[in-house]
VMD Tcl script that draws the C-alpha trace (Angstrom):
set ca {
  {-77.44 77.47 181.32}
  {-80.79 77.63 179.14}
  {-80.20 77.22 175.27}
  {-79.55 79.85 172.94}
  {-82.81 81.42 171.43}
  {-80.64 81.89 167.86}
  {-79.94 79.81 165.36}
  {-76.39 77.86 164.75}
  {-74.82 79.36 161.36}
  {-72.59 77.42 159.46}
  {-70.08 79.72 156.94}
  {-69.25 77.44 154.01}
  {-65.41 78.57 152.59}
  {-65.24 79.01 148.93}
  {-63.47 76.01 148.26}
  {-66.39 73.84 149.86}
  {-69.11 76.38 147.89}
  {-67.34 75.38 144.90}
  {-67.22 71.76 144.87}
  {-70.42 71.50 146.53}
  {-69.72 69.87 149.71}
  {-68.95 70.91 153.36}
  {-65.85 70.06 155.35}
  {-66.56 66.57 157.69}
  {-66.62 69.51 160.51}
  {-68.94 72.19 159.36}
  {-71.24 68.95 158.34}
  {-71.40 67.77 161.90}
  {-72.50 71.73 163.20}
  {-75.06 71.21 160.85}
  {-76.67 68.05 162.11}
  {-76.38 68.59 165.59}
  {-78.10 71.70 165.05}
  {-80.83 70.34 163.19}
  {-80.95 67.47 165.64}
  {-80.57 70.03 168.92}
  {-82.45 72.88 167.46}
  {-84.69 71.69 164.82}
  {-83.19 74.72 162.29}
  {-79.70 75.62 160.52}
  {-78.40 78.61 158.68}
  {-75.86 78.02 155.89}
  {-74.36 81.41 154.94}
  {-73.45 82.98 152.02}
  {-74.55 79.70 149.71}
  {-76.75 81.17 146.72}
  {-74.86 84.47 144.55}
  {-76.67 87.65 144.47}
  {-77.67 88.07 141.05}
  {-79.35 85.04 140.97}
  {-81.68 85.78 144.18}
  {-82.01 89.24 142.60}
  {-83.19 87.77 139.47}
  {-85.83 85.88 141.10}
  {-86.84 88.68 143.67}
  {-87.55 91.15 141.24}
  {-89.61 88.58 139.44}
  {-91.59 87.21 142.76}
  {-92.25 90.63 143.82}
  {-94.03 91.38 140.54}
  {-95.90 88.42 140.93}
  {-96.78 89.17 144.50}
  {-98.42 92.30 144.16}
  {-100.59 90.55 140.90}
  {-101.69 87.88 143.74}
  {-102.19 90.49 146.46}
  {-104.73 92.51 143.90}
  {-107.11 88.56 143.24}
  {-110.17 89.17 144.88}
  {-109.14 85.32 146.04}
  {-105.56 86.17 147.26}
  {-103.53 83.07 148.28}
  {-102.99 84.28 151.77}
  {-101.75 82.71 154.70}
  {-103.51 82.85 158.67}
  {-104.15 86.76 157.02}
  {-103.64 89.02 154.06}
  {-100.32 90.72 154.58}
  {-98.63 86.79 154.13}
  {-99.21 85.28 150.81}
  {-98.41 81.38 149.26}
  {-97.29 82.17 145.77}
  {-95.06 79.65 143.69}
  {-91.72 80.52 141.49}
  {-91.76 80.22 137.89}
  {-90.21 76.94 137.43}
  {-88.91 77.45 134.29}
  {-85.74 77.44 132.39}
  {-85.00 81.55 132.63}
  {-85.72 81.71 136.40}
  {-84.49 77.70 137.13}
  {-81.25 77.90 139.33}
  {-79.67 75.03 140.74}
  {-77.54 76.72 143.49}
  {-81.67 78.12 144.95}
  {-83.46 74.70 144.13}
  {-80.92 71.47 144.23}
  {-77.92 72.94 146.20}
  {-75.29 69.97 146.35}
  {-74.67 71.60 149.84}
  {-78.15 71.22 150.83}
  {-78.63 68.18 149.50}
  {-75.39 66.69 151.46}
  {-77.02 67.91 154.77}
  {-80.69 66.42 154.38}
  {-79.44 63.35 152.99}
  {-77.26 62.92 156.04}
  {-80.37 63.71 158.59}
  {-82.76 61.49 156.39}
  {-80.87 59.30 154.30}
  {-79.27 58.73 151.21}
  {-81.36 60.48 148.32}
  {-84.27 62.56 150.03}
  {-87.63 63.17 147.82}
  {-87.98 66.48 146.41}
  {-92.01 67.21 146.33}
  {-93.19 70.68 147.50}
  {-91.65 73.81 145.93}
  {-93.47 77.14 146.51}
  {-92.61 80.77 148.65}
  {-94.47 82.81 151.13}
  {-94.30 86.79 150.92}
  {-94.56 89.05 153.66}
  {-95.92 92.26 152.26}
  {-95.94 95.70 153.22}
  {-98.95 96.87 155.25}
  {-101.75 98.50 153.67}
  {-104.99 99.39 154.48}
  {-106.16 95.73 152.80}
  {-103.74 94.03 154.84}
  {-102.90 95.77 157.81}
  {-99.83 94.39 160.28}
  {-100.90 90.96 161.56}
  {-98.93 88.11 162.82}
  {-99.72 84.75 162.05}
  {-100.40 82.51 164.66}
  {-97.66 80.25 166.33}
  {-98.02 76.73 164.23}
  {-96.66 73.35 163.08}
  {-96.75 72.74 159.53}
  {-96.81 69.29 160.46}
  {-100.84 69.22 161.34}
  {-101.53 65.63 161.55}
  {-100.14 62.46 163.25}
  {-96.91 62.80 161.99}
  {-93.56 60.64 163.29}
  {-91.60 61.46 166.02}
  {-88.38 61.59 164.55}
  {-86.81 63.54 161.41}
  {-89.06 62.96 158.22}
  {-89.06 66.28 156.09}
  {-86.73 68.99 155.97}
  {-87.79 72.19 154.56}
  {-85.10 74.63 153.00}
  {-85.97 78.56 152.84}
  {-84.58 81.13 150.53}
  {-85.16 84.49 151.32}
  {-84.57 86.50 148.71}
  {-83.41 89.81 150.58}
  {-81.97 90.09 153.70}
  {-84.36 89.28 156.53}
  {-84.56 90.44 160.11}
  {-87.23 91.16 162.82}
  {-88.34 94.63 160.73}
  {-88.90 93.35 157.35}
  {-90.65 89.92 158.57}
  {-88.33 87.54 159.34}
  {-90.42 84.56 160.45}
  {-89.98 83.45 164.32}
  {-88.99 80.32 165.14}
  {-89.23 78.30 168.42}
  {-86.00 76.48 168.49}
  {-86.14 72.84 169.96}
  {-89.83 72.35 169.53}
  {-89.86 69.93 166.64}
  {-88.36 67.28 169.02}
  {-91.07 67.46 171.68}
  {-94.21 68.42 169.95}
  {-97.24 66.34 168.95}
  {-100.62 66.16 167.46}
  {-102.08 66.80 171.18}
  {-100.47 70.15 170.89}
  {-102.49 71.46 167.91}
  {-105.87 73.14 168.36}
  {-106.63 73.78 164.24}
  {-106.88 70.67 162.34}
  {-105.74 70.06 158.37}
  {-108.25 71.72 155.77}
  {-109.00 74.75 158.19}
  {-107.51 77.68 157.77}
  {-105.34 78.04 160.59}
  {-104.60 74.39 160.78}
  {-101.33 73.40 163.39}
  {-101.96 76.21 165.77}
  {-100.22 75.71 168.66}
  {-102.13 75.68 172.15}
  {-101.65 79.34 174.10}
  {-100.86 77.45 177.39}
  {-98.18 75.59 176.01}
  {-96.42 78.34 174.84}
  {-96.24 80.18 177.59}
  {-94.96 76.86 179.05}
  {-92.18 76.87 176.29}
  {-91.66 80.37 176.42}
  {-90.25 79.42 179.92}
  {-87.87 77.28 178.75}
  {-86.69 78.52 175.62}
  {-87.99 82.12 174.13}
  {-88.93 82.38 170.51}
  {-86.61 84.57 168.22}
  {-86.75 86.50 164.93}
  {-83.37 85.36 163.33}
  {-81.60 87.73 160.84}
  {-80.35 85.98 157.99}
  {-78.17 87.93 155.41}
  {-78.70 87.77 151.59}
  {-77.54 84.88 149.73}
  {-77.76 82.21 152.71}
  {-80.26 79.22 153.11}
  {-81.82 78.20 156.29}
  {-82.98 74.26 156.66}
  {-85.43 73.59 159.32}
  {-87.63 70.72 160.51}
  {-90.85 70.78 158.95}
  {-92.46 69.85 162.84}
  {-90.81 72.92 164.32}
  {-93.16 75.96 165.59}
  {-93.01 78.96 163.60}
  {-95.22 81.81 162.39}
  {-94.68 84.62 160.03}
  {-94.49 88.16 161.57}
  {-95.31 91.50 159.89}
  {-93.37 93.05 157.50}
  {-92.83 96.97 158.06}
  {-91.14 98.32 155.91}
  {-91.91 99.28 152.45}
  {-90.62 96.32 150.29}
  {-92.00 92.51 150.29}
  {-89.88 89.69 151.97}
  {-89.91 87.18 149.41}
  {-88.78 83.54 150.51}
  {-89.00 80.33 148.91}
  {-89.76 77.01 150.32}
  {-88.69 73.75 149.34}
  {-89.58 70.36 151.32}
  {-87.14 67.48 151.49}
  {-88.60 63.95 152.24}
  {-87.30 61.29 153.91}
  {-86.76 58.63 151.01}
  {-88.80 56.34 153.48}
  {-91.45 59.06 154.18}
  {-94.62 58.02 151.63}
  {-95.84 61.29 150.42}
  {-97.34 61.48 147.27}
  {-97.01 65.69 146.43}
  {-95.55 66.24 142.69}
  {-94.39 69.54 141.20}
  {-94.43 70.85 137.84}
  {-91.64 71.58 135.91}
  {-91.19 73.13 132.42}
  {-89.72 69.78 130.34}
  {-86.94 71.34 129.15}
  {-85.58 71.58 132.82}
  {-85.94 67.23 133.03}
  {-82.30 67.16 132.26}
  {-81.20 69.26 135.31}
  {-83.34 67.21 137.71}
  {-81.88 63.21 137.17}
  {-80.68 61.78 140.30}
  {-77.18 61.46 139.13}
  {-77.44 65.67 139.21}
  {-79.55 66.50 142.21}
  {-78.31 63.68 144.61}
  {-82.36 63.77 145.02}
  {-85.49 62.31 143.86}
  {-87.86 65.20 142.70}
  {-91.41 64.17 141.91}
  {-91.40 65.80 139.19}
  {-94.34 65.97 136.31}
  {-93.12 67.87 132.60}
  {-95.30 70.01 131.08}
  {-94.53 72.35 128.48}
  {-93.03 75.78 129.49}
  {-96.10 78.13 128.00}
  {-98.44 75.65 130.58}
  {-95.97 76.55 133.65}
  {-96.18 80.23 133.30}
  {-99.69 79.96 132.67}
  {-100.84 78.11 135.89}
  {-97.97 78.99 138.02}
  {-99.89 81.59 139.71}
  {-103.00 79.81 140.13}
  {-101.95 76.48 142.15}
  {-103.40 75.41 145.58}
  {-101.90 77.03 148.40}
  {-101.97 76.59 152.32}
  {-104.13 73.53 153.04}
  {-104.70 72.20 149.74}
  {-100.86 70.60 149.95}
  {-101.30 67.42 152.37}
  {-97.70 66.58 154.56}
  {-98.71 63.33 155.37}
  {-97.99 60.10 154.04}
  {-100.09 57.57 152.24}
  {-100.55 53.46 154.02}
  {-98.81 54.95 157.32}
  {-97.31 52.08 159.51}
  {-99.19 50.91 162.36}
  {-98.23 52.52 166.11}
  {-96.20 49.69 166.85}
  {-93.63 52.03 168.18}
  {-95.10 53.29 171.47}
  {-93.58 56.08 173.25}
  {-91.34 55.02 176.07}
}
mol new
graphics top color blue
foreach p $ca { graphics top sphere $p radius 0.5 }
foreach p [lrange $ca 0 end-1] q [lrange $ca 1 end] { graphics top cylinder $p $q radius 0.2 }
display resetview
């Protein structure tokens, strides 16, 4: 029998939401997922009124990036890179350094994972300036990267998300069998990690793409080498989702993000079970420049003084 085309969910009871950590059991489901299927779902995790807090915030914020004659966009414009305010009023733990989380990427990468890429992508309503378009099937992982677990990136929609409203489509199993050899756009162009169109008919063979649905309030943790590709959003509200990007603690990236300083007591080690390369500024300079960071290929995934290929493939 062929592999499921759907993610594995995992449904954390309140007693493990509560103290932050998952039974030895639901644990295990998580890793072998990630390690099967290259993605996870943990349900239920974040409360509603925080997401809601933040979504009616983002959304704002979305439609002030859509209307730049320089939108932030993504492959096309009806998918657009656009940061949360990281700042004390919109700062949640349970969305940013979930103990739960944390406890599953520091199992797949080891103990105390580096925190250094925070930012969303919004999949907006069509219009006439950004009519329904699908990005391209991709690897965010668009350069020589290892060819086991390195980065883990955790997603946050903010509303529920299904085929209809954008949910992104995922090709489960591909982060443990793709390479560089399967990319045709390389980093710094725009559609960088696009997947070859032969090989995924090849993989479509084997294993058919999905759109997940994935309720309100859960996370989903994927491998940052997996194909993906965001899909068009029709109906008549933008799919906010955050993005955060575990490291391994090996892994020598050199990314930073900026937090307001009054949030540098929320973000020791001893708190977050992570390292987050962090750099303090004051609040009135993060909602400021929020809006106007980088996006897409400006943020480099690799690592810095990479070992040699001493590790051929067998």
């Amino acid at each position: 029998m062929s592999p499921q085309s759907t993610p594995l969910s995992i449904a954390p009871s309140p007693a493990e939401i509560k103290n932050g950590v998952l039974t030895q059991k639901n644990l295990e489901i998580a890793i072998r997922a990630l390690s099967r299927d290259g993605l996870v779902v943990v349900e239920d995790l974040v409360p509603h009124e925080i997401i809601e807090k933040l979504n009616h915030k983002m959304i704002q914020d979305a439609y002030e990036l859509q209307s730049r004659k320089d939108s932030p966009f993504n492959y096309h414009k009806g998918n657009i890179q656009q940061d949360p305010p990281l700042v004390k009023d919109f700062f949640f733990p349970e969305v940013f350094t979930n103990p739960i989380v944390t406890q599953i990427t520091s199992t797949a990468l080891g103990p105390r994972p580096h925190l250094r890429f925070i930012s969303g992508n919004t999949a907006l309503p069509p219009s006439h300036s950004a009519p329904p378009a699908s990005q391209p099937t991709h690897n965010d992982a668009d350069f020589d990267h290892p060819r086991i677990p390195f980065a883990l990136v955790i997603n946050v929609p903010l509303i529920s998300m299904e085929a209809h409203n954008g949910s992104t489509e995922v090709w489960l199993g591909t982060h443990a069998v793709t390479t560089l050899a399967d990319q045709e756009g390389a980093h710094g162009e725009r559609a960088s990690g696009k997947i070859k169109k032969d090989l995924l008919e090849e993989r479509r063979a084997l294993r058919a793409p999905c759109q997940p649905v994935v309720k309100k309030g859960s996370v989903i943790v994927r491998d940052l080498r997996l194909w993906h590709g965001g899909m068009p959003n029709l109906s008549e509200v933008p799919r906010v989702m955050l993005a955060m990007i575990h490291f391994a603690p090996w892994y020598r990236n050199q990314m930073t993000v900026e937090f307001a300083e009054d949030l540098r007591d929320q973000l020791t080690p001893e708190k977050t079970g992570l390292y987050v390369a962090a750099e303090y500024v004051k609040s009135e300079e993060v909602e400021k420049n929020y809006l106007n960071r980088p996006y897409g290929n400006a943020y480099d995934f690799n690592q810095v003084d990479k070992v040699l290929d001493i590790f051929p493939e067998i």
